[in-house]
PDB file with SEQRES, HELIX, SHEET and CRYST1 records, atoms N, CA, C and O in Angstrom:
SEQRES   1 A   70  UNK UNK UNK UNK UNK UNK UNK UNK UNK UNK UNK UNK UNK          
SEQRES   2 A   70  UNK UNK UNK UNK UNK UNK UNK UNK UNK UNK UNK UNK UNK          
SEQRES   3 A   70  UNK UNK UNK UNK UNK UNK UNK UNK UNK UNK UNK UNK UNK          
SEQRES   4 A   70  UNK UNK UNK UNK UNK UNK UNK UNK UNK UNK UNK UNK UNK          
SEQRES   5 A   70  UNK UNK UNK UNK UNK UNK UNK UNK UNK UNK UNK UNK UNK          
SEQRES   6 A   70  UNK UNK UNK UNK UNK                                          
HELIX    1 AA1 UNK A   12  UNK A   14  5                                   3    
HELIX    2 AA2 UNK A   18  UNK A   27  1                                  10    
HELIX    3 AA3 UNK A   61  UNK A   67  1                                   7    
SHEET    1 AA1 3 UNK A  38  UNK A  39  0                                        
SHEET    2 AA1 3 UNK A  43  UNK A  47 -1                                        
SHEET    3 AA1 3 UNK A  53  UNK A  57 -1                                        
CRYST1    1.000    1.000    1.000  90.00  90.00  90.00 P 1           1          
ATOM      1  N   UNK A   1     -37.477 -38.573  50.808  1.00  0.00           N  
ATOM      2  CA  UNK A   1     -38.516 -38.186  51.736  1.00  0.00           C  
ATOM      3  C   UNK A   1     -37.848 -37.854  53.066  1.00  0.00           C  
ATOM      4  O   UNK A   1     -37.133 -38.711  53.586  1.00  0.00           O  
ATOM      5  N   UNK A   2     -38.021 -36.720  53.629  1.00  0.00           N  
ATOM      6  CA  UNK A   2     -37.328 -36.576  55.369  1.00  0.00           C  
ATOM      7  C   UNK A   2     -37.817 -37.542  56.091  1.00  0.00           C  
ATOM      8  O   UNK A   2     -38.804 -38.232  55.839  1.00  0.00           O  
ATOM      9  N   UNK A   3     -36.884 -37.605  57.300  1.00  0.00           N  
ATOM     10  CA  UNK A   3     -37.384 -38.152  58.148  1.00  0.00           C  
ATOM     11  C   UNK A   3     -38.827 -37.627  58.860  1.00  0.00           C  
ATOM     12  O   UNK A   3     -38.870 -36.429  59.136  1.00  0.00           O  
ATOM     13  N   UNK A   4     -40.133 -38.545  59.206  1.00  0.00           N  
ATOM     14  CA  UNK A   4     -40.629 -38.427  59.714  1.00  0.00           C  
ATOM     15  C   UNK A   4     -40.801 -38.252  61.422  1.00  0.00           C  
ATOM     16  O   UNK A   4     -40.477 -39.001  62.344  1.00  0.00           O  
ATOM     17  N   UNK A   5     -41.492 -36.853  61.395  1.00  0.00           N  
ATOM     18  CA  UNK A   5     -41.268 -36.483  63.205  1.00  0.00           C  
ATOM     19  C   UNK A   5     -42.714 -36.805  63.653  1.00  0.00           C  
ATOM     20  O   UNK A   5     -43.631 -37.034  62.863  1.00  0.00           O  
ATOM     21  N   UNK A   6     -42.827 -36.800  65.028  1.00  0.00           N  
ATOM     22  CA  UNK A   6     -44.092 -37.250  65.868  1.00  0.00           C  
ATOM     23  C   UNK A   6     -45.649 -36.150  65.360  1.00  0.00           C  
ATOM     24  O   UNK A   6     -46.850 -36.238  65.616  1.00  0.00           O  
ATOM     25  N   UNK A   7     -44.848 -35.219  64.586  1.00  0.00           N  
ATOM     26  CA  UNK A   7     -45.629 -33.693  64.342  1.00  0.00           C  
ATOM     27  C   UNK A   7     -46.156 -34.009  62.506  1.00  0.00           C  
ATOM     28  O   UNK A   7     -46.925 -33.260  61.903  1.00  0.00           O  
ATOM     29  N   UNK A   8     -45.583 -35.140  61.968  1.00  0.00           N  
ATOM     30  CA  UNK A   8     -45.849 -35.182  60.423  1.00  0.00           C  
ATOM     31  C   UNK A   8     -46.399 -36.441  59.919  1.00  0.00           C  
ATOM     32  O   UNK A   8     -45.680 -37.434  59.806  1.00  0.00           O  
ATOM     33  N   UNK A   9     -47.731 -36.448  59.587  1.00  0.00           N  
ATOM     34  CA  UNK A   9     -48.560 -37.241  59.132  1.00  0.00           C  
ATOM     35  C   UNK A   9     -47.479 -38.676  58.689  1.00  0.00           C  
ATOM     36  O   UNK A   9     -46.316 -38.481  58.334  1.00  0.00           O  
ATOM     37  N   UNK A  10     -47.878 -39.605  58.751  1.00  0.00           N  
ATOM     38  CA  UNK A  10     -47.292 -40.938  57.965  1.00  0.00           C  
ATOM     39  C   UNK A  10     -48.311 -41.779  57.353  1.00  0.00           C  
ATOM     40  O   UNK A  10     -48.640 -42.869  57.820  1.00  0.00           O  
ATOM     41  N   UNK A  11     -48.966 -41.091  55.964  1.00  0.00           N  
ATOM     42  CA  UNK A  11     -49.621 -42.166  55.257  1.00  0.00           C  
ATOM     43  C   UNK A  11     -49.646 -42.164  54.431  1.00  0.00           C  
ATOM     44  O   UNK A  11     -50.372 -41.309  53.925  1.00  0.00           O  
ATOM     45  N   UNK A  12     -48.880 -43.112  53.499  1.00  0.00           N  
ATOM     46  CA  UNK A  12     -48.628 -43.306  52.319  1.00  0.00           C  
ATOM     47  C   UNK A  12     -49.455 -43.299  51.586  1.00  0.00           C  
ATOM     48  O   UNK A  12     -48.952 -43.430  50.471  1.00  0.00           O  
ATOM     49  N   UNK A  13     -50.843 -43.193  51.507  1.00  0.00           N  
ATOM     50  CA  UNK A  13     -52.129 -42.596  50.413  1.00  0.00           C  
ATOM     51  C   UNK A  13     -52.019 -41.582  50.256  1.00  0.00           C  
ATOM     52  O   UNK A  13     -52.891 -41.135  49.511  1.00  0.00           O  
ATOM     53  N   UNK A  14     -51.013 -40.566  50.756  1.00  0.00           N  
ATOM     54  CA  UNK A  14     -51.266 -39.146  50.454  1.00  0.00           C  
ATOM     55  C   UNK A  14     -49.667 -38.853  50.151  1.00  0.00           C  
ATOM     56  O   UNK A  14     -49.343 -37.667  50.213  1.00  0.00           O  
ATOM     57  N   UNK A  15     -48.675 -39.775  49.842  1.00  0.00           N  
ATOM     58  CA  UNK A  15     -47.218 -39.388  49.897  1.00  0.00           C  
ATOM     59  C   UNK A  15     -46.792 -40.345  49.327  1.00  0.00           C  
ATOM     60  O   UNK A  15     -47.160 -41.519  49.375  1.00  0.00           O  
ATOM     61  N   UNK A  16     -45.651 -39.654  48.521  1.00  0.00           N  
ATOM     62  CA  UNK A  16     -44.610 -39.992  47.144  1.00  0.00           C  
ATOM     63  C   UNK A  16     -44.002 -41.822  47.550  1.00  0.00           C  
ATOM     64  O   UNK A  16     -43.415 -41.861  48.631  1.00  0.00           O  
ATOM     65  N   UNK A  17     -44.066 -42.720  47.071  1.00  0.00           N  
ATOM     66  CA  UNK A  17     -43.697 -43.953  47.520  1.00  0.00           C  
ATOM     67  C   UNK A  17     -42.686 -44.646  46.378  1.00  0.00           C  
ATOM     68  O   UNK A  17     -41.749 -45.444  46.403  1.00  0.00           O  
ATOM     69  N   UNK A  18     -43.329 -43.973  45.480  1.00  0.00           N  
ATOM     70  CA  UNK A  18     -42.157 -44.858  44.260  1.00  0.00           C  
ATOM     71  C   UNK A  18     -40.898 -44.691  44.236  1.00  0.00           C  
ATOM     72  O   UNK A  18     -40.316 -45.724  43.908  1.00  0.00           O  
ATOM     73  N   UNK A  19     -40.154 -43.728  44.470  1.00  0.00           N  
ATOM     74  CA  UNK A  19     -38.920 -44.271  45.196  1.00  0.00           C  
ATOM     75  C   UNK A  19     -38.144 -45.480  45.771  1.00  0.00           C  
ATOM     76  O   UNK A  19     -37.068 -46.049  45.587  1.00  0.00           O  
ATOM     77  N   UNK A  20     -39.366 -45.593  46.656  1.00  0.00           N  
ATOM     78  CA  UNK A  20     -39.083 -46.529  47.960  1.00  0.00           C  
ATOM     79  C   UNK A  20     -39.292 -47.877  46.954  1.00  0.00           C  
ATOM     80  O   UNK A  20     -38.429 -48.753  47.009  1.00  0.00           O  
ATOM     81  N   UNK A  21     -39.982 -47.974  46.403  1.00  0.00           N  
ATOM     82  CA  UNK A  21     -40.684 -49.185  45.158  1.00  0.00           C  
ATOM     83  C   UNK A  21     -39.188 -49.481  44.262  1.00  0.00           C  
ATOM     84  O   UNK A  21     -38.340 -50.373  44.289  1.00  0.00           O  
ATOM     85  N   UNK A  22     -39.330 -48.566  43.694  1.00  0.00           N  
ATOM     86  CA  UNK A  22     -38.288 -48.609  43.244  1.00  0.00           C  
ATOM     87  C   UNK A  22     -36.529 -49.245  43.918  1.00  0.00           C  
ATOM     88  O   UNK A  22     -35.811 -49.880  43.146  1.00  0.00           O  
ATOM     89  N   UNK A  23     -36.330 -49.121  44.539  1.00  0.00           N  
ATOM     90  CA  UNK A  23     -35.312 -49.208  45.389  1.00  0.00           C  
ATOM     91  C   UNK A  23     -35.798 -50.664  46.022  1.00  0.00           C  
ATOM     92  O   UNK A  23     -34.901 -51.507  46.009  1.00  0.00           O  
ATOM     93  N   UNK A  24     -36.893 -51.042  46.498  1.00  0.00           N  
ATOM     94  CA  UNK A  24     -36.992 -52.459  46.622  1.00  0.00           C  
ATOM     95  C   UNK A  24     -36.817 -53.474  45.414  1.00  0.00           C  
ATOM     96  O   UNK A  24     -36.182 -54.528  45.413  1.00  0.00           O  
ATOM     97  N   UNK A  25     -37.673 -52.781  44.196  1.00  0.00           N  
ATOM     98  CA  UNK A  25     -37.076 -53.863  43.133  1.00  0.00           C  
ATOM     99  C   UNK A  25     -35.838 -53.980  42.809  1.00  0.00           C  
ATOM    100  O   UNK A  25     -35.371 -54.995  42.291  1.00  0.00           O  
ATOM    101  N   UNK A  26     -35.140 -52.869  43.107  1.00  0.00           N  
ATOM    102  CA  UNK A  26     -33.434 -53.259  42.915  1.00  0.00           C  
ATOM    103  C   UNK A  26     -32.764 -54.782  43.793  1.00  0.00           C  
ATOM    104  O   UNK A  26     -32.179 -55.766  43.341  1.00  0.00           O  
ATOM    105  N   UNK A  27     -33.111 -54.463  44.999  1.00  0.00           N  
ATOM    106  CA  UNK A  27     -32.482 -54.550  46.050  1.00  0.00           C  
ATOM    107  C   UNK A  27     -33.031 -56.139  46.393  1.00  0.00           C  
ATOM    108  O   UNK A  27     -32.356 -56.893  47.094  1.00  0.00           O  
ATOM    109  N   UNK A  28     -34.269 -56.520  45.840  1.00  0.00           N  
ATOM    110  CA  UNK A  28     -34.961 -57.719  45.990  1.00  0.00           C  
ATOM    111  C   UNK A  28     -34.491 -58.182  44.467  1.00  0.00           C  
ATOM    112  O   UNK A  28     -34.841 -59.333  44.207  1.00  0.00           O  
ATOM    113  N   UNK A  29     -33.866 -57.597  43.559  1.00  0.00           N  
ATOM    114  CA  UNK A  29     -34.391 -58.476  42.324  1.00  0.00           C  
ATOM    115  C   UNK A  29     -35.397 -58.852  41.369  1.00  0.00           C  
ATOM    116  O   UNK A  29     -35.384 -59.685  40.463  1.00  0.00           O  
ATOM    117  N   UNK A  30     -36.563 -57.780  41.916  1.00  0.00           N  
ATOM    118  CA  UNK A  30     -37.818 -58.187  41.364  1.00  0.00           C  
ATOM    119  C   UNK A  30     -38.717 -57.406  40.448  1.00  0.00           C  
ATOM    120  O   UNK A  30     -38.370 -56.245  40.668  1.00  0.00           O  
ATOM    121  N   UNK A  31     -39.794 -57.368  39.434  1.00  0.00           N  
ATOM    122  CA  UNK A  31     -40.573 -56.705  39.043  1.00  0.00           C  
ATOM    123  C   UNK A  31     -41.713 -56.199  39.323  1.00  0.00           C  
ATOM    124  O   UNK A  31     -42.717 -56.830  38.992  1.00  0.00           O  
ATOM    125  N   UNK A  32     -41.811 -55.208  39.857  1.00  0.00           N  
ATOM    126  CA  UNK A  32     -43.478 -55.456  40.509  1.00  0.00           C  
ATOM    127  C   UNK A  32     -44.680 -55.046  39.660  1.00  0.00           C  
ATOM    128  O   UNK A  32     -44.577 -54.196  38.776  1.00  0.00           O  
ATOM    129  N   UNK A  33     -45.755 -55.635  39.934  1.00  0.00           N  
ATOM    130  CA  UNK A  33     -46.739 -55.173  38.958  1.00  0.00           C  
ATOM    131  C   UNK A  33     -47.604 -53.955  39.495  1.00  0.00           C  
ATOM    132  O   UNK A  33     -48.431 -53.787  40.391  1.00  0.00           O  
ATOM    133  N   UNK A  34     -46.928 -53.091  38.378  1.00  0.00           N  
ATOM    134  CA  UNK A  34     -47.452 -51.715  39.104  1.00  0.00           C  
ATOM    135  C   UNK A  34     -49.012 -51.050  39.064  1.00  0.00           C  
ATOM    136  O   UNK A  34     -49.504 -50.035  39.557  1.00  0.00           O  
ATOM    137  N   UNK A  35     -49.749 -52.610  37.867  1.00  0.00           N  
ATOM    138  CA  UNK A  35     -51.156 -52.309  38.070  1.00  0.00           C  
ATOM    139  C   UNK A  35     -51.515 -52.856  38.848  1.00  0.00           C  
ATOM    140  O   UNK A  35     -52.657 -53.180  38.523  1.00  0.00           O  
ATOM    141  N   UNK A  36     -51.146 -53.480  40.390  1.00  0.00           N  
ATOM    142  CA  UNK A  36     -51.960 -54.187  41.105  1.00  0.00           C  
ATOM    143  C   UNK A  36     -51.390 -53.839  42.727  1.00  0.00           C  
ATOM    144  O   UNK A  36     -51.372 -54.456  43.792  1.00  0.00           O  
ATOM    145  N   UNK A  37     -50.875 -52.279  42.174  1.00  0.00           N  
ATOM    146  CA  UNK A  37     -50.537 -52.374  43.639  1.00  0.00           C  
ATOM    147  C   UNK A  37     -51.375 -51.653  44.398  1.00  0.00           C  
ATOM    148  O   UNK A  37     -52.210 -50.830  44.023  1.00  0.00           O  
ATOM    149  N   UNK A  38     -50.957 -52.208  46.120  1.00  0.00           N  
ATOM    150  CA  UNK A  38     -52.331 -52.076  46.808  1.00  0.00           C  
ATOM    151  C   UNK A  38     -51.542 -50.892  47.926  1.00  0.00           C  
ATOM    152  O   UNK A  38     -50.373 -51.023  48.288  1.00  0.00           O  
ATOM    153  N   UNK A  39     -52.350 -49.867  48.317  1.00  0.00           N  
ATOM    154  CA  UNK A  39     -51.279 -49.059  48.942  1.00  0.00           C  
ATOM    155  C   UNK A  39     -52.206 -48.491  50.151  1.00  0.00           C  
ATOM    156  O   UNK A  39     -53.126 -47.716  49.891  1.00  0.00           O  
ATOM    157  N   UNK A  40     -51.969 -48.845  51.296  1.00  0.00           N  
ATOM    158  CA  UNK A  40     -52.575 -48.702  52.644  1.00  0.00           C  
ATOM    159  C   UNK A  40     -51.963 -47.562  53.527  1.00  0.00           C  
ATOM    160  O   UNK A  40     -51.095 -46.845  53.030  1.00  0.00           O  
ATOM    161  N   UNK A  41     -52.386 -47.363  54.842  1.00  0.00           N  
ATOM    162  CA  UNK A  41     -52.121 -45.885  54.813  1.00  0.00           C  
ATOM    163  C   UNK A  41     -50.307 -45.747  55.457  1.00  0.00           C  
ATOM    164  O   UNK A  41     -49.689 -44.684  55.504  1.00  0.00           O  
ATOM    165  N   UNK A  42     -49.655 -47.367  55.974  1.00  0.00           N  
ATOM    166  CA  UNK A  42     -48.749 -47.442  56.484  1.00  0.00           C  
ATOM    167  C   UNK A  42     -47.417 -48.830  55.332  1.00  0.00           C  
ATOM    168  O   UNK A  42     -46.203 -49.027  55.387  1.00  0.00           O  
ATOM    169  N   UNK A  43     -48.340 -49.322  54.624  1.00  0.00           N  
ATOM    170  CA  UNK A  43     -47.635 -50.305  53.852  1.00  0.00           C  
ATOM    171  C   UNK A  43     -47.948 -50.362  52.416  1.00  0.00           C  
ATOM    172  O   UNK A  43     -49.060 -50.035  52.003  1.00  0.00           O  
ATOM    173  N   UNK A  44     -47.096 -50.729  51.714  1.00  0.00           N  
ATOM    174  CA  UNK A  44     -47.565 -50.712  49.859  1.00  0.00           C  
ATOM    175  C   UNK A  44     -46.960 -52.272  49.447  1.00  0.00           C  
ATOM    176  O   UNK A  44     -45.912 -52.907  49.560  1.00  0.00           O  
ATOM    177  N   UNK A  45     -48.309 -52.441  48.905  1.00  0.00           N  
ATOM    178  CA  UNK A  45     -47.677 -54.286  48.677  1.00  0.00           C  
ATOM    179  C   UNK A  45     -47.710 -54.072  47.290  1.00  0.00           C  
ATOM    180  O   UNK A  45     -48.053 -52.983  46.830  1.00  0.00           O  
ATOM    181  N   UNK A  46     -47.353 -55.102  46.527  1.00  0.00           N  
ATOM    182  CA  UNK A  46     -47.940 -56.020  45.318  1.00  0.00           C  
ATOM    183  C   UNK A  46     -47.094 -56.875  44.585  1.00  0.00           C  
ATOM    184  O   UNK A  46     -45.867 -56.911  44.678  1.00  0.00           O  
ATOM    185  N   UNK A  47     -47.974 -57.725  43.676  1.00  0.00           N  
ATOM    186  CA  UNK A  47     -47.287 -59.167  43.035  1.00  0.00           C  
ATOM    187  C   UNK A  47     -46.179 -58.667  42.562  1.00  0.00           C  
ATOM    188  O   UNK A  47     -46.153 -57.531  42.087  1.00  0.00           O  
ATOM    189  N   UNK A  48     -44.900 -59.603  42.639  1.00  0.00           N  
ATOM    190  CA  UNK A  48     -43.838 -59.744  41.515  1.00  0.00           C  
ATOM    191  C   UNK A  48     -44.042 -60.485  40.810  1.00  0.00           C  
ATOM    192  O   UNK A  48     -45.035 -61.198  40.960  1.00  0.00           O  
ATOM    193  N   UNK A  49     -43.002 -60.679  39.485  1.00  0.00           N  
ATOM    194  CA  UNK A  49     -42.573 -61.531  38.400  1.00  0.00           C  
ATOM    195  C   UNK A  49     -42.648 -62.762  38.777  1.00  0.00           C  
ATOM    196  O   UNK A  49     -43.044 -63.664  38.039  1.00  0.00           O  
ATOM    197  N   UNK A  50     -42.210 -62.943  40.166  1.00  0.00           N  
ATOM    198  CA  UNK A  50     -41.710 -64.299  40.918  1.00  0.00           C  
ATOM    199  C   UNK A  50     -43.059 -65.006  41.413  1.00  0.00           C  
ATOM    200  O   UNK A  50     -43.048 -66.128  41.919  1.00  0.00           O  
ATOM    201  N   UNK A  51     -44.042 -64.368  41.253  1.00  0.00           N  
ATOM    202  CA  UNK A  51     -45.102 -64.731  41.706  1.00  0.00           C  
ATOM    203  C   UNK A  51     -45.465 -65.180  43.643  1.00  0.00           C  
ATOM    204  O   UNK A  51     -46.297 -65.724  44.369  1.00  0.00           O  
ATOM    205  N   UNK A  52     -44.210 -64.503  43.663  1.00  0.00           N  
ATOM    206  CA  UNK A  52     -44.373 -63.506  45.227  1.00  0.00           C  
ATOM    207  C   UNK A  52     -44.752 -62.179  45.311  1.00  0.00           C  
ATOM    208  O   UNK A  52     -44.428 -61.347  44.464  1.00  0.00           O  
ATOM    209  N   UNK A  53     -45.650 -61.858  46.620  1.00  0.00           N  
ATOM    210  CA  UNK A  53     -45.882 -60.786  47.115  1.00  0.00           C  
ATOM    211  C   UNK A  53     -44.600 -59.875  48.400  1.00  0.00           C  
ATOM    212  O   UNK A  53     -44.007 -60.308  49.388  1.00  0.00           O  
ATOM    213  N   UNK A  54     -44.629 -58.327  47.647  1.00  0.00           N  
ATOM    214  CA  UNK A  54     -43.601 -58.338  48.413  1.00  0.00           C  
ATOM    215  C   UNK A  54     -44.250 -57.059  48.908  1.00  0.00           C  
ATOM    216  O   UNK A  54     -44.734 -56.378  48.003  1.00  0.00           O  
ATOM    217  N   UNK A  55     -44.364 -56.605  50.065  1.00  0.00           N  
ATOM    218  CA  UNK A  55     -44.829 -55.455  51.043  1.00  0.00           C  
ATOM    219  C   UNK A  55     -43.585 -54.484  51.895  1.00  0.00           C  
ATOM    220  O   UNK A  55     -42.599 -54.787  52.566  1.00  0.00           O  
ATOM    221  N   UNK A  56     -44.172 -53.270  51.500  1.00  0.00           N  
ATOM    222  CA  UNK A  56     -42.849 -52.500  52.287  1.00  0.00           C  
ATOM    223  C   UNK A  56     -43.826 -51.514  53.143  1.00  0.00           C  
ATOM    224  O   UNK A  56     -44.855 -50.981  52.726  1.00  0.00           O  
ATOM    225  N   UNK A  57     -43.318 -51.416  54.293  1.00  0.00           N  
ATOM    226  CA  UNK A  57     -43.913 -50.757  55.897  1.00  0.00           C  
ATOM    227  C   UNK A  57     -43.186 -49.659  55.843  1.00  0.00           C  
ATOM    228  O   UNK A  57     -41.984 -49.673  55.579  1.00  0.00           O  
ATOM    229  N   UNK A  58     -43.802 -48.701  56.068  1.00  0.00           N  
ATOM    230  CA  UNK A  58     -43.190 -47.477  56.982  1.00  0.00           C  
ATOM    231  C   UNK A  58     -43.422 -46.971  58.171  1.00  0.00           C  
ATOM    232  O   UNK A  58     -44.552 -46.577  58.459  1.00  0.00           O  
ATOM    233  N   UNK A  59     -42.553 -46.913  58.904  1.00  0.00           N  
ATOM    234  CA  UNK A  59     -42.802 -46.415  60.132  1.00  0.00           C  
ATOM    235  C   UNK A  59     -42.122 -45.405  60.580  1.00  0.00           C  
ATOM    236  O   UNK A  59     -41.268 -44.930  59.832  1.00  0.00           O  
ATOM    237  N   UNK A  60     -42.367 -44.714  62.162  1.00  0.00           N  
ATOM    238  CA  UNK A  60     -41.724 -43.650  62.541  1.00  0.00           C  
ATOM    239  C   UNK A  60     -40.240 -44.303  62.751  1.00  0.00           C  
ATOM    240  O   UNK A  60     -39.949 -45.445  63.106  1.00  0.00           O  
ATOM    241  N   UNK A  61     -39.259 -43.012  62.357  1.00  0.00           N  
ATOM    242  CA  UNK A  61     -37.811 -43.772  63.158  1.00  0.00           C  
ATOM    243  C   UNK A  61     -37.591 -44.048  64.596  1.00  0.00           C  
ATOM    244  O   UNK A  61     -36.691 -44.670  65.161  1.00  0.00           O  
ATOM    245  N   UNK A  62     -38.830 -43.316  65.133  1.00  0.00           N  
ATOM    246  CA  UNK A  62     -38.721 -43.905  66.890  1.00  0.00           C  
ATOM    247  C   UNK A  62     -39.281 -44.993  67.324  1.00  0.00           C  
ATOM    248  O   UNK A  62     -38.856 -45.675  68.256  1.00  0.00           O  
ATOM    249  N   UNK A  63     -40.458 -45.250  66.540  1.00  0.00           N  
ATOM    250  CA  UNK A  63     -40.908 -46.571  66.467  1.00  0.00           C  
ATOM    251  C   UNK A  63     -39.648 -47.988  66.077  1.00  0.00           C  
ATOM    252  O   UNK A  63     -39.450 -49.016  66.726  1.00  0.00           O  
ATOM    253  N   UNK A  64     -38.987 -47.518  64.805  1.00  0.00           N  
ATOM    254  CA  UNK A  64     -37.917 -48.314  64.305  1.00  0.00           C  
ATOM    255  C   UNK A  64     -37.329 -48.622  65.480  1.00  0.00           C  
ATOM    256  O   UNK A  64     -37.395 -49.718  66.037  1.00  0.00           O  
ATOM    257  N   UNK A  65     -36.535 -47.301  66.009  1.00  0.00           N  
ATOM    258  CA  UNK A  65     -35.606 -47.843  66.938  1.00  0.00           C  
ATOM    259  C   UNK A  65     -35.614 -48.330  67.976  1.00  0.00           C  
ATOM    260  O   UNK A  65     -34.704 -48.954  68.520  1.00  0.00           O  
ATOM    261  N   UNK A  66     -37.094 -47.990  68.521  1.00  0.00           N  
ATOM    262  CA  UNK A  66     -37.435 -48.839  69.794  1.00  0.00           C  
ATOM    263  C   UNK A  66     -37.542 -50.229  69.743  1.00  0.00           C  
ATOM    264  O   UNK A  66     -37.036 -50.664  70.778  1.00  0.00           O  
ATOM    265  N   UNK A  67     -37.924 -51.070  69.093  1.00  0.00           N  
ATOM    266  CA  UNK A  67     -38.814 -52.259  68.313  1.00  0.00           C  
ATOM    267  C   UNK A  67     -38.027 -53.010  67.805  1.00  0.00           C  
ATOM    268  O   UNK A  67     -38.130 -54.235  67.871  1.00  0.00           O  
ATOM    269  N   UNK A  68     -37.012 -52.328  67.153  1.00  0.00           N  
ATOM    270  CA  UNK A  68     -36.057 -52.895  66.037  1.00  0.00           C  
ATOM    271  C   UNK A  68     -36.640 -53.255  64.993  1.00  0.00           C  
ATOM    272  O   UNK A  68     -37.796 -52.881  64.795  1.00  0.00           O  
ATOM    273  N   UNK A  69     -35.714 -54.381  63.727  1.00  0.00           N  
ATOM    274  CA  UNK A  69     -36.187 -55.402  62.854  1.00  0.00           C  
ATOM    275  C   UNK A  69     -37.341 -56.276  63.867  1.00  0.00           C  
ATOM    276  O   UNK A  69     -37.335 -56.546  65.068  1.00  0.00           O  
ATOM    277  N   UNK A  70     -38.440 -56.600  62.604  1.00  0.00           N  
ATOM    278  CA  UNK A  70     -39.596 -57.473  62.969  1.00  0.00           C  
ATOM    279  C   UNK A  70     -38.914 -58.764  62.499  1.00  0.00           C  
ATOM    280  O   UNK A  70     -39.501 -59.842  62.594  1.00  0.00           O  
TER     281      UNK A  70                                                      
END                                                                             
């Protein structure tokens, strides 16, 4: 996905995310259950295997860099 500019929508109800899904279950270790996921217009959650919830945010990169890690 490009980087997002101040000029290009950011909401993941209308844009490609499994990637990003993907690449978290690597990276976490986890399975997610892909019938229960819940996908909002800035974050995509849902249950793992582990019977944790795991949520991934997107934001602008100017937002990122101003703000930093939460």
């Amino acid at each position: 996905m490009p980087a997002a500019s101040s000029t290009v929508e950011l909401d993941l109800r209308k844009q490609s995310h499994g990637d990003a899904v993907e690449r978290a279950e690597l990276a976490l270790n986890v399975v997610l259950d892909g019938d229960r996921v819940v996908v909002k217009r800035r974050s995509v959650g849902a249950p793992s295997q582990r019977d944790t919830w795991v949520r991934l945010t997107a934001q602008r990169l100017e937002t990122f860099w101003r703000a930093g890690l939460e």
